[in-house]
Residue frames as qw, qx, qy, qz and C-alpha x, y, z in Angstrom:
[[0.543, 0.051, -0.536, -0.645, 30.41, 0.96, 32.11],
 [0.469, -0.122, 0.699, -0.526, 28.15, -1.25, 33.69],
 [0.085, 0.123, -0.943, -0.296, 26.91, -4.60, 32.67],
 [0.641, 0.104, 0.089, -0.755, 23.32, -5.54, 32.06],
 [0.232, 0.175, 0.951, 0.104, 22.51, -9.89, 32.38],
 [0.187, -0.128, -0.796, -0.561, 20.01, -10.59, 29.41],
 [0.289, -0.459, -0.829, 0.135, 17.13, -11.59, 32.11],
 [0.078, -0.424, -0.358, 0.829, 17.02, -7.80, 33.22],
 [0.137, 0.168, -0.397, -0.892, 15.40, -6.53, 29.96],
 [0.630, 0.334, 0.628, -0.312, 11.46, -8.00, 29.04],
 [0.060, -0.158, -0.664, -0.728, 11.24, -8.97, 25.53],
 [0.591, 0.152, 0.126, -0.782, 8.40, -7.74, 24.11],
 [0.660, 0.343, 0.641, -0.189, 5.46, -10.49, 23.28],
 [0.271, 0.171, 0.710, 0.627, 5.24, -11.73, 19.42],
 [0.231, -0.081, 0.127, -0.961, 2.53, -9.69, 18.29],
 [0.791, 0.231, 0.361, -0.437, -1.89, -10.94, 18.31],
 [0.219, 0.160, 0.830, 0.488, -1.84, -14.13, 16.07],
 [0.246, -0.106, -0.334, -0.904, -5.53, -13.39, 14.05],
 [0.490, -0.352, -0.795, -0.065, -7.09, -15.91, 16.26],
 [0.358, -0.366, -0.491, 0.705, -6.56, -13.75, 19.09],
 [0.103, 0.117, -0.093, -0.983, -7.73, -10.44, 17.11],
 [0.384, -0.344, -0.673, -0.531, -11.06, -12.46, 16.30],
 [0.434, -0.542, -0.714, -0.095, -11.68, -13.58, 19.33],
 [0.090, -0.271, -0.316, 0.905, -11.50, -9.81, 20.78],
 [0.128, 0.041, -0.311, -0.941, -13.99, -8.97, 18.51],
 [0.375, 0.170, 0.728, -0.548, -17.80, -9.13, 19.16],
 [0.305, 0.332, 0.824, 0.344, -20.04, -10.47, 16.41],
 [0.197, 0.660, 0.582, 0.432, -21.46, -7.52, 14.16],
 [0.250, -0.842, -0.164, 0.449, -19.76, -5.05, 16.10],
 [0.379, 0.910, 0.053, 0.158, -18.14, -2.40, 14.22],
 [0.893, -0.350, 0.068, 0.274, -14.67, -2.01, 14.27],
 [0.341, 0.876, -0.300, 0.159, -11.70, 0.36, 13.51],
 [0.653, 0.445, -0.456, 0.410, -7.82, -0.24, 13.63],
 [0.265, 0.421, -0.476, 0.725, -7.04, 1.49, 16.01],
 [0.789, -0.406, 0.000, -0.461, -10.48, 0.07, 18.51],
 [0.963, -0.192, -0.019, 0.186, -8.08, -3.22, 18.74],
 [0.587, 0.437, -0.355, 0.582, -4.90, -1.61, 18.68],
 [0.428, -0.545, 0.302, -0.655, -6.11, -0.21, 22.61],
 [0.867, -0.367, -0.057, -0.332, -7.31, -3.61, 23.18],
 [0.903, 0.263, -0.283, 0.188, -4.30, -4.88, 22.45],
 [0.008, -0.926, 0.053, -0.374, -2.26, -2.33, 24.26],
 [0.636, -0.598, 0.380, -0.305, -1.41, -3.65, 27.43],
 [0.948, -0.015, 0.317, -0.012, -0.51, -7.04, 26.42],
 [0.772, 0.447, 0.278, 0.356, 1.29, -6.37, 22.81],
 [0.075, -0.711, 0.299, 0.633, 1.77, -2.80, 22.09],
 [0.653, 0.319, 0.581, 0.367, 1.21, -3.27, 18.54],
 [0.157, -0.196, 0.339, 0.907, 1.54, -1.40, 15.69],
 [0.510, 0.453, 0.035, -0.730, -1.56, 0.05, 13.73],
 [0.315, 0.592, -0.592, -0.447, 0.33, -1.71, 10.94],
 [0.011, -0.099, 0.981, -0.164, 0.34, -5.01, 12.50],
 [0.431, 0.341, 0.560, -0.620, -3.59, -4.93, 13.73],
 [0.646, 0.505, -0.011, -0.573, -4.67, -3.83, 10.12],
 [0.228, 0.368, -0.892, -0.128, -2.37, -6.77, 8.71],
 [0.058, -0.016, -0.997, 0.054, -4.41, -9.24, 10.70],
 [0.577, 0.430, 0.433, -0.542, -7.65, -8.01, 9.81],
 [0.512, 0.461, -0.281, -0.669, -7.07, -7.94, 6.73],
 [0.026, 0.163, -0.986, 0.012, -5.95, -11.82, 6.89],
 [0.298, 0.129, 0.933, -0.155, -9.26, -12.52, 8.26],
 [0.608, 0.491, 0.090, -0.617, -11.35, -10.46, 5.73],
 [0.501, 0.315, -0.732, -0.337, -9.47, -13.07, 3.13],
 [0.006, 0.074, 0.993, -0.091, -10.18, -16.30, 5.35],
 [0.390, -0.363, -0.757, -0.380, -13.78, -15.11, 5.21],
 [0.342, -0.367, -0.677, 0.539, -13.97, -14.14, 9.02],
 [0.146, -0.631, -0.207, 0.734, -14.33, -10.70, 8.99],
 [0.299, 0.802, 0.220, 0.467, -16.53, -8.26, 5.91],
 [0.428, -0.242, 0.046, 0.869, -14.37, -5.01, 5.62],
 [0.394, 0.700, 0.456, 0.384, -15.91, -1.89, 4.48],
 [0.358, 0.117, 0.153, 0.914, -14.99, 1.30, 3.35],
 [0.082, 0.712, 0.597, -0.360, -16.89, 4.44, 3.83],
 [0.537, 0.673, 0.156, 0.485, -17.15, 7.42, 1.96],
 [0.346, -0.928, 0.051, -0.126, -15.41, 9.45, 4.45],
 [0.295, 0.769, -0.557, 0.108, -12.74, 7.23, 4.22],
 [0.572, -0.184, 0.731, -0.324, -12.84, 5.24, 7.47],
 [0.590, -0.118, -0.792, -0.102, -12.79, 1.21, 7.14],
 [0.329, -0.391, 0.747, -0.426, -14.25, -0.82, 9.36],
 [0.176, 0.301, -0.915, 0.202, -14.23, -4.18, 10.41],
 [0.771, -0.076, 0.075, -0.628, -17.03, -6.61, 11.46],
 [0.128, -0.277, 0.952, -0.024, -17.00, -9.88, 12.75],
 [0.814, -0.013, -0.193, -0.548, -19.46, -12.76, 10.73],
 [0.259, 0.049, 0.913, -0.310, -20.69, -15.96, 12.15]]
């Protein structure tokens, strides 16, 4: 059996705070879950679950209108 020191493994990164998911996002662009889960990708690896968690945060602080379509699709939009 072979031992493995702590330092050999990368933790993964906490995931995007919601400051970080805003400021990926361009004013009055259109947005789906899974547009910042890519962006994130590289950096985070997030979940879907996570991403749509911190939009929805900022559609309650007021940052970000959410809408629904009738197709189903949400998406995201950053106001200023």
């Amino acid at each position: 059996m072979s031992e493995t020191a702590s330092g050999d493994v990368p933790r993964p990164r906490d995931p995007p705070l919601p400051e970080e998911v805003l400021g990926r996002m361009a004013e009055n662009e259109p947005y789906v879950v899974a547009d910042l889960v890519a962006e994130f990708e590289d950096e985070y690896g997030p979940a879907r679950g996570t991403v749509r968690n911190r939009l929805e945060y900022l559609v309650d602080e007021g940052e970000v209108a959410r809408k629904k379509h009738e197709n189903g699709t949400v998406t995201y939009r950053r106001t200023e």
